[in-house]
KEPA-858596 format. One record per atom (N, C-alpha, C): x, y, z. Coordinates in steps of 0.05 Angstrom, whole numbers, plus 5000, padded with zeros to 4 digits. Atoms other than C-alpha are relative to their C-alpha. Layout:
! residues N
XYZ...
END
This chain:
! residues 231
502849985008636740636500498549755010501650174990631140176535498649814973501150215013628139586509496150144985501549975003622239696461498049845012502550114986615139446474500149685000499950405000616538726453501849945020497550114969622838676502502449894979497650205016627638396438502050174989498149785015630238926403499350405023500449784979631439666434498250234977502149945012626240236412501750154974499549965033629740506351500149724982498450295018631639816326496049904990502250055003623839696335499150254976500449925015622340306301499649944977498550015032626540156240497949674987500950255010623439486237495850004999502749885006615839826248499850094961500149835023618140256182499749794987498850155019620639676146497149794995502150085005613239346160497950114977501849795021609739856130499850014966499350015020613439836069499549744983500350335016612139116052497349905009503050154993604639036068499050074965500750025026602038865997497350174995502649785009597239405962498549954986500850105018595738945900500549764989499850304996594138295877502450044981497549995010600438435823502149945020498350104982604138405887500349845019501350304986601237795911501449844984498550225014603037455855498749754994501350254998601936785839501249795007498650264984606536315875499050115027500949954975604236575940501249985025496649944974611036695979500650295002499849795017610837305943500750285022499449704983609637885999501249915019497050094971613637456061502350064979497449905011619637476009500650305005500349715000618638246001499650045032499849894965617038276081503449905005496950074994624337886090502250164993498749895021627238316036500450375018500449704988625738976078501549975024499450074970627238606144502349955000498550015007633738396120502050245005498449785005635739136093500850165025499449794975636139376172502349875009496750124988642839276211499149845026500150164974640338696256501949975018497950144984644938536309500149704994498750305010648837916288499349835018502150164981645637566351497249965000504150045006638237656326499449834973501450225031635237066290498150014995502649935003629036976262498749945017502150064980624836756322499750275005500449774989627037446348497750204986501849835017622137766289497349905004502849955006616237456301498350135010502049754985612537946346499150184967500749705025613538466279498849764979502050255021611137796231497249994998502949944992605037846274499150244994500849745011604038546262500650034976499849885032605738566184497349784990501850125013600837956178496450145006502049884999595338296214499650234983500849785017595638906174499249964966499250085029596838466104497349754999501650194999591437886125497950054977501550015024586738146074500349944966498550155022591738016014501249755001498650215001594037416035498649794995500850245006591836796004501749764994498650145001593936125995499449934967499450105033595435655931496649934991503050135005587435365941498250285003501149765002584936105938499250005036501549944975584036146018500950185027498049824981586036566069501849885016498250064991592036536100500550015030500749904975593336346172502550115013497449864985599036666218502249794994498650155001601635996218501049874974499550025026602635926145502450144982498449745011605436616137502349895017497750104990610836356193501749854989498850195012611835776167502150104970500049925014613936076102502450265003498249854999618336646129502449825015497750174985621936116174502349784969499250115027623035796100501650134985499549835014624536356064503850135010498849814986629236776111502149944988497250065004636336446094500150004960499549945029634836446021499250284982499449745013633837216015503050095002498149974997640037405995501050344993500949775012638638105970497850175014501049774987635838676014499150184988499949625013631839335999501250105016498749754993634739836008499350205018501049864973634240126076502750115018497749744986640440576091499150205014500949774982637041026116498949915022500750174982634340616166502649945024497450154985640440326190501350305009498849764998643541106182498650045032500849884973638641276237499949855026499350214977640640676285502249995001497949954994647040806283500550255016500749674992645841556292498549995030501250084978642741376347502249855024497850104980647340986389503550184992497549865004653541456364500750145030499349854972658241726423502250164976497349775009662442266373498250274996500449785006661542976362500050094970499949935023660743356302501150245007497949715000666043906300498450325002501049665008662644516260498050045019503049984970655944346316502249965024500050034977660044476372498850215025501649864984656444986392496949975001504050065001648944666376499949805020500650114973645544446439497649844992502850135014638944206389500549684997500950155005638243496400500849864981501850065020635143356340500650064972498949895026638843786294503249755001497350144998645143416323499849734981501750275009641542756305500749964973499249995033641042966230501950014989496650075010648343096227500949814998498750274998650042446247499449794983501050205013645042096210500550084970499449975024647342466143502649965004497750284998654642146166500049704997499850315011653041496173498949974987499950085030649941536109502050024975497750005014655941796079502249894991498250265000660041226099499849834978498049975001663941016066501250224983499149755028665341536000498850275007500949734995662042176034497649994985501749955011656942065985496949945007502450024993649242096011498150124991502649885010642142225994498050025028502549894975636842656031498250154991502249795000629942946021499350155020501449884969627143476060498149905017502350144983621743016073501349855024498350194981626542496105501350235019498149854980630443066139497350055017501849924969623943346176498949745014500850314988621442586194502249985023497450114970628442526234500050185014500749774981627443226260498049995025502849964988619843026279498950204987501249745006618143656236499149874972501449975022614743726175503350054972499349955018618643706103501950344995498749744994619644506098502250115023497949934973623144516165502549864993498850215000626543906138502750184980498149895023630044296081501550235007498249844970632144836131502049925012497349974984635544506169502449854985498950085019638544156108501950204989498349775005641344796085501650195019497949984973644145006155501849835001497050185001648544476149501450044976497349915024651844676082500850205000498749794982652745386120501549995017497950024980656245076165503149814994498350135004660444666126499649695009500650284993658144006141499349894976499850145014655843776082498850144977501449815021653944076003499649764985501750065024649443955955501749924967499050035030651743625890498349914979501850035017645343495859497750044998503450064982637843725875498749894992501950165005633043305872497150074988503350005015625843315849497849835014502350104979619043075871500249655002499850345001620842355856503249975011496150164993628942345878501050125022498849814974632342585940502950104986497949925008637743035933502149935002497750164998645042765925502450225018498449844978649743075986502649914997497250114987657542996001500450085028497649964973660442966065501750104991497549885004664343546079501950055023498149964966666043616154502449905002498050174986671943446190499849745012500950294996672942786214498350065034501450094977667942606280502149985023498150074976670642676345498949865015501150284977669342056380499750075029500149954967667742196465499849665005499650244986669041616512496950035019501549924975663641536571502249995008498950024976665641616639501049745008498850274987665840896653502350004984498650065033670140836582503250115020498449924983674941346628501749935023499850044966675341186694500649674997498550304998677340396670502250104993497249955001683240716634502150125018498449934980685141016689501049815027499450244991684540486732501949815004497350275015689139996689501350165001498749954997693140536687501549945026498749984984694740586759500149755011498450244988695439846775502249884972497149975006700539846722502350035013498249814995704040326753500949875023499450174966703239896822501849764995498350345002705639236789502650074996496749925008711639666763502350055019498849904982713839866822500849765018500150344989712139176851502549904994497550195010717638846807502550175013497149914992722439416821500949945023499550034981721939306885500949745012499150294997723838606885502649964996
END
């Protein structure tokens, strides 16, 4: 997958880290607060809950810093009642960052960046050629991980689709026809429903390159073996 628009992270990883903006731009002065660290904590706290690559530090975030402050600039004030400048809010997340130690909760996030770079199959879909549907299988696996146990709204299912909610619960229920995964609790307008993983295990695929090295090493094995015997 190609580099998103910034060039740092690739475009799902940006995505996930668009979503995770969204979620932490403050709506009310309650969540302003009154120490006035208040919504960078909560922006860290979101930014945290995604599966960074263990090589991305914070410099790598500030492009999305810039974009959560521009959208949040009108709640942000300082300790002398005054607005806040980019370089304040920086300062402040560069402060902050190592002493969040506690993430929201953004599995689902991470589910669909994994899901995303996955090279295995899903057994019961070996006959679905959909993309998109495939997609949702995967990404209600790696939420499963580790205990089978996951949560999904139809809303969230048609978002990863691209479709609308209704479609979402469709194709939610095609997968417990097919044995991929059932329902053990439905949800309601405030809870997503509680799923198990039921499939068989994932069949991992190699690439071609992945191939064609093993084969490779195989046959200069085979050359060195012959090498010695021949000595």
């Amino acid at each position: 997958m190609g580099k998103g628009s910034y060039g740092v992270f690739d475009e799902a990883m940006e995505a996930a880290l668009e979503r995770a903006i969204q979620k932490a731009i403050p709506v009310d002065n309650e969540q302003v607060g009154y120490i006035g660290n208040e919504p960078v904590f909560l922006l860290c706290q979101y930014l945290k809950g995604i599966d960074l690559p263990k090589s991305a530090g914070v410099k790598g975030l500030k492009p999305f810093i810039g974009q959560w402050y521009e959208l949040s600039k009108e709640k942000l004030i300082d300790e002398e009642g005054c607005p806040m400048t980019f370089g304040q809010v920086w300062a402040q997340v560069v402060e902050v960052w190592d002493k969040v130690k506690y993430s929201k909760g953004n599995a689902l996030e991470t589910a669909k960046i994994r899901a995303g770079k996955a090279r295995y199959e899903i057994p019961e879909l070996n006959w679905c050629d959909d993309e998109k549907m495939l997609y949702l299988a995967r990404v209600c696996y790696e939420l499963s991980r580790p205990d089978g146990v996951f949560f999904m709204s139809g809303y969230d299912a048609g978002e990863i689709l691209g479709k609308d909610q209704k479609t979402g619960r469709a194709f939610l229920k095609m997968l417990q026809s097919e044995g991929v995964i059932r329902c053990t609790k439905v949800g309601n307008r405030h809870k997503a429903s509680e799923y198990l993983y039921i499939g068989t295990p994932v069949f991992h695929t190699e690439s071609t390159e992945g191939q064609q090295q093993k084969v490779q090493k195989m046959i200069e094995d085979m050359m060195r073996a012959k090498t010695q015997r021949n000595k």
